[in-house]
C-alpha positions as CSV (number, residue, x, y, z in Angstrom):
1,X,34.2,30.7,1.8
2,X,36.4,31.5,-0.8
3,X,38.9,28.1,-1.8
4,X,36.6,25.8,0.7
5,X,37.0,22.2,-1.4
6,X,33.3,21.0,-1.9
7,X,35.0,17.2,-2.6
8,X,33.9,16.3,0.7
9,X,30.4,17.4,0.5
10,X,30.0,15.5,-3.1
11,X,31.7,12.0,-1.4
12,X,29.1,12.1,1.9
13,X,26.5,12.9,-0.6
14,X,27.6,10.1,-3.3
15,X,27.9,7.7,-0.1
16,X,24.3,8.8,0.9
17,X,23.5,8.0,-2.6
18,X,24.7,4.4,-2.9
19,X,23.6,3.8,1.1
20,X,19.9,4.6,-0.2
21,X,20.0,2.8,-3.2
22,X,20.9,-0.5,-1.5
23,X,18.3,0.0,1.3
24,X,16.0,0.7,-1.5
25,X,16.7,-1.8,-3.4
26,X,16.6,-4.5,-0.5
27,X,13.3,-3.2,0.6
28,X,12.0,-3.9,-2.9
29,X,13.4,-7.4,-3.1
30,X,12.3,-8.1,0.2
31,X,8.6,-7.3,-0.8
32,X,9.0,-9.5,-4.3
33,X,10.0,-12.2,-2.4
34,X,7.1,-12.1,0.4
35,X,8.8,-14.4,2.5
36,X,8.7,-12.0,5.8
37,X,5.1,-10.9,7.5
38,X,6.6,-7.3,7.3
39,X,6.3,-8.0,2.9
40,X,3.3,-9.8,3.1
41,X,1.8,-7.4,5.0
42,X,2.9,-4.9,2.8
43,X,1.6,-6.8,-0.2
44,X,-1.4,-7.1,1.4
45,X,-1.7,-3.5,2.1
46,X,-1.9,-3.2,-1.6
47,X,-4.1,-5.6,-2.7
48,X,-6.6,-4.3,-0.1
49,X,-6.2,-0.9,-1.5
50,X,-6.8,-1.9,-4.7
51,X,-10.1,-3.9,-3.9
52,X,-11.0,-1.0,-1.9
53,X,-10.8,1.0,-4.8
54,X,-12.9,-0.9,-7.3
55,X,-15.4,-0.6,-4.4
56,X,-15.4,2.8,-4.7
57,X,-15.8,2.6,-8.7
58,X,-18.8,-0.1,-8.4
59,X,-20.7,2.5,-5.6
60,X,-20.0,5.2,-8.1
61,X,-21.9,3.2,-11.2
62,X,-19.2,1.7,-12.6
63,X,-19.1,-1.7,-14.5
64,X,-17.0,-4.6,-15.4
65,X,-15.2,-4.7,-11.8
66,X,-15.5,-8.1,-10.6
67,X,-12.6,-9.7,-12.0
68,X,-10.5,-6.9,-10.7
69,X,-12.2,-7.2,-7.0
70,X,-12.0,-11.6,-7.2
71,X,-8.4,-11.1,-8.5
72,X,-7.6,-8.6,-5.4
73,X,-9.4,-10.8,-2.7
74,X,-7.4,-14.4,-4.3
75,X,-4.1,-12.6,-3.6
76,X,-4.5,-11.8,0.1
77,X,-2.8,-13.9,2.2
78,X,-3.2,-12.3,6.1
79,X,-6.3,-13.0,8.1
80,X,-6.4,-9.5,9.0
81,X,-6.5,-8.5,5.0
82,X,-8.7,-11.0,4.5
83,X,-11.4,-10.1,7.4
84,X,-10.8,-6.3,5.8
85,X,-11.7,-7.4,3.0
86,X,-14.8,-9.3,4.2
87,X,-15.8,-6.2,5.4
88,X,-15.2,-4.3,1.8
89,X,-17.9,-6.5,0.5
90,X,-20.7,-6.0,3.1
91,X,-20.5,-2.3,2.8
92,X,-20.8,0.6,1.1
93,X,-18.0,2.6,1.0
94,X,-19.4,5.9,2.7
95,X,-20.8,3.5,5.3
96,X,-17.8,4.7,7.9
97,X,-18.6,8.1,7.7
98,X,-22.3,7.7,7.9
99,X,-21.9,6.0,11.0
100,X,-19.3,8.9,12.6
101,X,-21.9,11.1,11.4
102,X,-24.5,9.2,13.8
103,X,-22.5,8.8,16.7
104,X,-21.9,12.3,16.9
105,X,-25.4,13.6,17.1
């Protein structure tokens, strides 16, 4: 439309803007601090990733990993992470889908 004013549009989407950036950067400070189970969850989340990962690199042949994996498992803090991470030891990391492929014959 020909003379429609597109001020509005920019101040919703400038207000969007600021309203995600605060969210954002609460949710980020939030984590950093740790002190709710949703952050350390969320931490932990990570930390298992990252041990599940240098799983994957040790069953692929690769070296030098066990500071990384001691340095992952020393930062957990939930049971849950913990007991996950138990289980990261004890296996290898195709074990899951070995097993599927079993219970499906």
């Amino acid at each position: 439309v020909v003379g429609r004013s597109t001020a509005p549009r920019r101040r919703l989407r400038r207000w969007w803007q600021l309203r995600l950036r605060r969210l954002t950067t609460a949710a980020v400070a939030e984590y950093e601090a740790g002190d709710t189970d949703e952050a350390r969850c969320a931490r932990d989340a990570d930390k298992v990733e990252c041990l599940l990962q240098a799983r994957e690199f040790q069953d692929q042949g690769h070296q030098n990993l066990q500071a990384w994996i001691e340095t992952s498992i020393a930062s957990l803090t939930t049971s849950s992470a913990k007991q996950i991470a138990e289980e990261a030891l004890t296996q290898n990391t195709l074990d899951w889908l070995e097993r599927a492929r079993r219970s499906t014959r």
